[in-house]
C-alpha positions as CSV (number, residue, x, y, z in Angstrom):
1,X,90.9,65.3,92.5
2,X,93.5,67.5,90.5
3,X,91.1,68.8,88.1
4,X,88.6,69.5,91.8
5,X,91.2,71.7,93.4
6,X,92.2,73.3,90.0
7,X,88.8,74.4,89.7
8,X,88.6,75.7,92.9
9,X,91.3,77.8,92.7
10,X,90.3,79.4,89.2
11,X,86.5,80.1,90.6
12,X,88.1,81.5,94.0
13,X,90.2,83.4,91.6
14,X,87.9,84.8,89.5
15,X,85.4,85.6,92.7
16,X,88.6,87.7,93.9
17,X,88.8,89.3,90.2
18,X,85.0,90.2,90.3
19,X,85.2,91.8,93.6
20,X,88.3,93.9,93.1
21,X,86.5,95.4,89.6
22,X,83.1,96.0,91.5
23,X,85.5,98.2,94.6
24,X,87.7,100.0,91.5
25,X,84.0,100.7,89.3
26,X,82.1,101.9,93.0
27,X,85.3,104.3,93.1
28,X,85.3,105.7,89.1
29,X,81.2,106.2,89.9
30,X,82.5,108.1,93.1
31,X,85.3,110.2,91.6
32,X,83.5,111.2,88.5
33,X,81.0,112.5,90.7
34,X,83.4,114.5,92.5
35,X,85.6,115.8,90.0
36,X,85.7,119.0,88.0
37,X,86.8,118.9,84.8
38,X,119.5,117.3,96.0
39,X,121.7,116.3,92.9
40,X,121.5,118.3,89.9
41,X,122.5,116.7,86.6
42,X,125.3,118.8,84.6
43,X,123.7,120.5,81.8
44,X,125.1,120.7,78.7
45,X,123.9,122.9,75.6
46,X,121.9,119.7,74.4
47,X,120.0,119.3,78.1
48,X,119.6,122.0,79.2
49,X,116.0,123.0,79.0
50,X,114.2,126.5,77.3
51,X,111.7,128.9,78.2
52,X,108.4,128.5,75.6
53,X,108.0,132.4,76.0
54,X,105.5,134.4,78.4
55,X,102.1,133.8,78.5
56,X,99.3,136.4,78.4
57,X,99.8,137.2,82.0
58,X,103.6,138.1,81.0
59,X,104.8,135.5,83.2
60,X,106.8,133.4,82.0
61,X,105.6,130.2,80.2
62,X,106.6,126.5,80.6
63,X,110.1,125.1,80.1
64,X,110.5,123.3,77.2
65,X,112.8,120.5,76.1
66,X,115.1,119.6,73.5
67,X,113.4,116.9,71.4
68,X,116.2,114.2,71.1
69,X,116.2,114.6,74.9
70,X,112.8,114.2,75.4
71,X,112.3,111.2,73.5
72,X,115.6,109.6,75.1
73,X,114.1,109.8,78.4
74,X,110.4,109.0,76.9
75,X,112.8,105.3,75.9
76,X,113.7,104.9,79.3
77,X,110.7,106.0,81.8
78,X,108.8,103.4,79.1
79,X,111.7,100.9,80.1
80,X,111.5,101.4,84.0
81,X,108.7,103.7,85.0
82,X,105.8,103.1,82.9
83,X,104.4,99.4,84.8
84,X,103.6,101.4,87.6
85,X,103.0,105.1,86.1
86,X,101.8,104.6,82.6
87,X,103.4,105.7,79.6
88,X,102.3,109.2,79.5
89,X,103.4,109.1,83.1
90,X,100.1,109.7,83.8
91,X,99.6,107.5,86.7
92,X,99.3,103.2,86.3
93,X,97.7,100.3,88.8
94,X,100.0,101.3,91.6
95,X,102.0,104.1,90.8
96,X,100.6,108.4,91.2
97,X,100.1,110.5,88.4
98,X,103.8,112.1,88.0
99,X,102.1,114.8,86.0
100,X,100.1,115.9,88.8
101,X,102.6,115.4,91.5
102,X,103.9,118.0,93.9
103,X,106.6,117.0,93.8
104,X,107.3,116.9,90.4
105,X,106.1,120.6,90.3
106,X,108.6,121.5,92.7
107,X,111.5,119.8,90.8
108,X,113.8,122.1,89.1
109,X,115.5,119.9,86.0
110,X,115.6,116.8,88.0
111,X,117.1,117.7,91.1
112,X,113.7,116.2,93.0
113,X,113.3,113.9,90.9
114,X,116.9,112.3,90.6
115,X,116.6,111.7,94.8
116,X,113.7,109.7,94.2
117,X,114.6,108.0,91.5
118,X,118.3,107.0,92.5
119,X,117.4,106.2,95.9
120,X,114.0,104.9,95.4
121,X,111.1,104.7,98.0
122,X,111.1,100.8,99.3
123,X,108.3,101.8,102.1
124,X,105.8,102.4,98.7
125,X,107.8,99.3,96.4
126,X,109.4,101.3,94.2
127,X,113.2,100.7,93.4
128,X,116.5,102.8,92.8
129,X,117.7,103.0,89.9
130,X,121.3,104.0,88.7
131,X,121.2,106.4,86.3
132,X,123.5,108.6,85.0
133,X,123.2,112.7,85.0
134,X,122.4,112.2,80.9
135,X,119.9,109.4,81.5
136,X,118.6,111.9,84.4
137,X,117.9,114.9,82.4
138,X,116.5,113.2,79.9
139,X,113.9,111.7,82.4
140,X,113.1,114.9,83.7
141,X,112.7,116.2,80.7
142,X,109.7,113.7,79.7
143,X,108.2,114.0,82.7
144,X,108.3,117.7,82.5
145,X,106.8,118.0,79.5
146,X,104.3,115.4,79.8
147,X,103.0,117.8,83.2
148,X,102.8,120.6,80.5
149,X,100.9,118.8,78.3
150,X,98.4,117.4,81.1
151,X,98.2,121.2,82.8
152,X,97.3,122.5,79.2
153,X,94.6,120.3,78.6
154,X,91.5,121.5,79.9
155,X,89.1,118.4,81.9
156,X,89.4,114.9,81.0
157,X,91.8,114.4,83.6
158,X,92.9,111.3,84.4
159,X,94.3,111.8,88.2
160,X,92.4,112.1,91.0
161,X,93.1,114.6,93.5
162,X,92.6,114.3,97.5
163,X,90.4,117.2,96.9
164,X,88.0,115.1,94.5
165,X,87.3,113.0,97.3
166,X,86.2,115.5,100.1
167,X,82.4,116.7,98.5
168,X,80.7,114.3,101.5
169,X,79.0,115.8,104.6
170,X,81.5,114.0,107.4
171,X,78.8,114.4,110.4
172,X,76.8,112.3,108.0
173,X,79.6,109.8,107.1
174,X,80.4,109.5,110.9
175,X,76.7,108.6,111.8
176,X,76.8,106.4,108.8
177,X,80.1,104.2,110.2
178,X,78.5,104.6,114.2
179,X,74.8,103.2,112.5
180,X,73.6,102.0,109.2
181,X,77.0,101.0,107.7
182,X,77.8,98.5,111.0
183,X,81.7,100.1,110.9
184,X,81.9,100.4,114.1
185,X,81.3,96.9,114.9
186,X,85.1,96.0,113.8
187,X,86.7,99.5,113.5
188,X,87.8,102.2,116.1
189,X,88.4,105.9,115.3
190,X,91.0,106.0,118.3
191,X,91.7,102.5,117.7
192,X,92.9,100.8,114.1
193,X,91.7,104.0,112.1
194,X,93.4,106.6,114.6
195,X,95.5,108.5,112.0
196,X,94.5,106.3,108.7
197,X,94.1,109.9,106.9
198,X,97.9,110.7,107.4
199,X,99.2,107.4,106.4
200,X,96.7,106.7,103.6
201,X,95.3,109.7,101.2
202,X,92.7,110.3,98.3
203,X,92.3,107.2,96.2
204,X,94.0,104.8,98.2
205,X,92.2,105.3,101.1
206,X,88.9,104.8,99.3
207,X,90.1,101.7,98.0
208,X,91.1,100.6,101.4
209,X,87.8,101.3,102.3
210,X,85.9,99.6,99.7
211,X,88.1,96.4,99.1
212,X,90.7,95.7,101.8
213,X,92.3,92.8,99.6
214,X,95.2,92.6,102.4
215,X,93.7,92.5,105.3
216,X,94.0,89.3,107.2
217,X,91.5,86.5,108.2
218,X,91.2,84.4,111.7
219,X,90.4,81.3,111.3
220,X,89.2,78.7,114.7
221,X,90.5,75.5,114.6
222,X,89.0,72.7,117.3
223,X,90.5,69.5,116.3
224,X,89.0,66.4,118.0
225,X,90.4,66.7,121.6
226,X,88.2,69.9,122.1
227,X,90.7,72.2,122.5
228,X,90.2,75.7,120.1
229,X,93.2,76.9,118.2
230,X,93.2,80.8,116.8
231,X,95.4,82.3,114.6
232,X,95.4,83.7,111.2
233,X,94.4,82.0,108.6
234,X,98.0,81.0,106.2
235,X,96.0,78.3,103.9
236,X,92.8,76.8,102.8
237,X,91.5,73.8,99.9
238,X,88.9,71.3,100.7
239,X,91.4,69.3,101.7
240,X,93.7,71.3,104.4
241,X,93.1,74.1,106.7
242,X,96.3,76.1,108.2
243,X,97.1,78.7,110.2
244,X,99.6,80.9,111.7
245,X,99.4,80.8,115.3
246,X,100.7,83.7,118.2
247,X,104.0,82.0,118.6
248,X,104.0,82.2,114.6
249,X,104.3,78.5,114.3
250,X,102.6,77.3,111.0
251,X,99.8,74.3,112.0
252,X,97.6,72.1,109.4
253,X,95.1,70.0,109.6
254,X,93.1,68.0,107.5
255,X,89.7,70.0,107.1
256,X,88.0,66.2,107.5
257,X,89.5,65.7,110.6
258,X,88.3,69.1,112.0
259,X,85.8,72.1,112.3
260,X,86.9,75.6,111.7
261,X,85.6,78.8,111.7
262,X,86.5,81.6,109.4
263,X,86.5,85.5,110.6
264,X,87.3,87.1,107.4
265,X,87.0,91.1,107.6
266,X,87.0,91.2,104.1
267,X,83.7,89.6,104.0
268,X,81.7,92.6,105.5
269,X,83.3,95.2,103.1
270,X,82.2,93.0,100.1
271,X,78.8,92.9,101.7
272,X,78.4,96.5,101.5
273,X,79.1,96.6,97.9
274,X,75.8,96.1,96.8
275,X,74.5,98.7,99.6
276,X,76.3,101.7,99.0
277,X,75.0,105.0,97.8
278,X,76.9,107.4,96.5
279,X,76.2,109.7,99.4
280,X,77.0,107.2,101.6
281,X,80.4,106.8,100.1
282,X,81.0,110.4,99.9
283,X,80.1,111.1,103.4
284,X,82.1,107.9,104.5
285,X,85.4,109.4,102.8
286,X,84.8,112.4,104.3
287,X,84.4,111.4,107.4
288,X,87.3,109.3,107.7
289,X,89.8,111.9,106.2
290,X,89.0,113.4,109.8
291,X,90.7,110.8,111.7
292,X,94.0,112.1,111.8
């Protein structure tokens, strides 16, 4: 039975794996379509950063680094940052592109970047760190000059801008959610959507609409008495079936013992997968960046 319920789990797992990839690929296929290619650390003589010179314009050029500096906060944003952001802080599985960020472009030798960093953004996952003024600059001073690198290169972009994502027809994408693409049958505009642009932007809310990996299932329980129990659905094996019900007491049964019924919201989004056109994607996206 061990080796059964092992099984299981790996082939659920994998199933989850597969559909995840399919979501992320439908959304490279969409973006490459789209795209085109308060504390200030103390500077000292050996932080402080340069002017490169004046470009063609005559305005001036990018701030450059010392190179020991550089490299001592390449060691450390490799140390801390890089899981989420990549090594070339060019933007990793859940963290942005810090070489595209406004922020970042609006940080003057870490003093944006050090409020962030030292206190952290918990609503998003991401941790304060204590770092000294030194370990500061030198941070900056990586990430600085990986955005100079990334703005000098011409295409072959890795980020993806909110911009990328708005080439769809939204009147289209609206008739698409009201008709074809069955939306509407579990989604609101002035309902669960109302506002979903200003909380979730660009990439992330394409993902969200391909592949909503957290979004919860109901599950029906009717033991043999008769009597229905609803709630969402905290665990399931061939063996046991469990739920969390609206007092938020945790109940099990034995699925041999029972009959349940599964709503799983996930299960419709997966189904449209293998529909999708591009257009329809594009036009989706744009519509939904409406709902504000």
């Amino acid at each position: 039975m061990r080796g059964t319920f092992d099984g299981m789990n790996f082939l659920q797992s994998a199933l989850h794996r597969s559909i995840r990839l399919a979501a992320l690929f439908l959304v490279g296929l969409a973006v490459s379509a789209a795209q085109a290619p308060t504390h200030t650390p103390t500077q000292t003589p050996q932080t402080a950063p340069v002017r490169s010179g004046a470009s063609k314009t005559g305005a001036p050029g990018p701030k450059s680094y010392p190179p020991a500096l550089v490299e001592s906060g390449s060691a450390l944003f490799r140390k801390d940052c890089s899981f989420c952001h990549g090594r070339d802080a060019g933007g990793g599985e859940t963290g942005p592109d810090l070489t595209r960020s406004r922020l970042v472009a609006a940080d003057v030798d870490g003093s944006k970047i050090g409020e962030v960093v030292r206190s952290g953004r918990p609503e998003k996952g991401m941790p304060h760190f204590d770092v000294s003024d030194q370990q500061l600059a030198g941070l900056a001073a990586f990430i600085h000059t990986q955005r100079n690198i990334a703005l000098a290169q011409k295409g072959g972009r890795k980020g993806v801008d909110v911009s990328d994502l708005k080439t769809g027809n939204a009147d289209a994408g609206r008739q698409y959610f009201e008709g074809a693409g069955g939306c509407a049958n579990c989604h609101s505009p002035s309902g669960d959507l109302a506002g979903i642009a200003s909380r979730h932007k660009g990439l992330e809310l394409e993902r969200r609409m391909l592949y909503p990996e957290r979004a919860k299932s109901k599950v029906t329980v009717t033991p043999a008495s008769g009597q229905a129990i609803t709630g969402t659905l905290a665990y399931r094996d061939e063996f046991t079936i469990a739920l969390i019900d609206a007092s938020g007491v945790y109940r099990s049964w034995r699925t041999s013992d029972v009959q349940y019924k599964i709503d799983a919201p996930v299960d419709a989004h997966v189904e449209l997968l293998s529909k999708y056109s591009d257009d329809d994607i594009h036009n989706l996206m744009a519509y939904l960046q409406t709902l504000r």
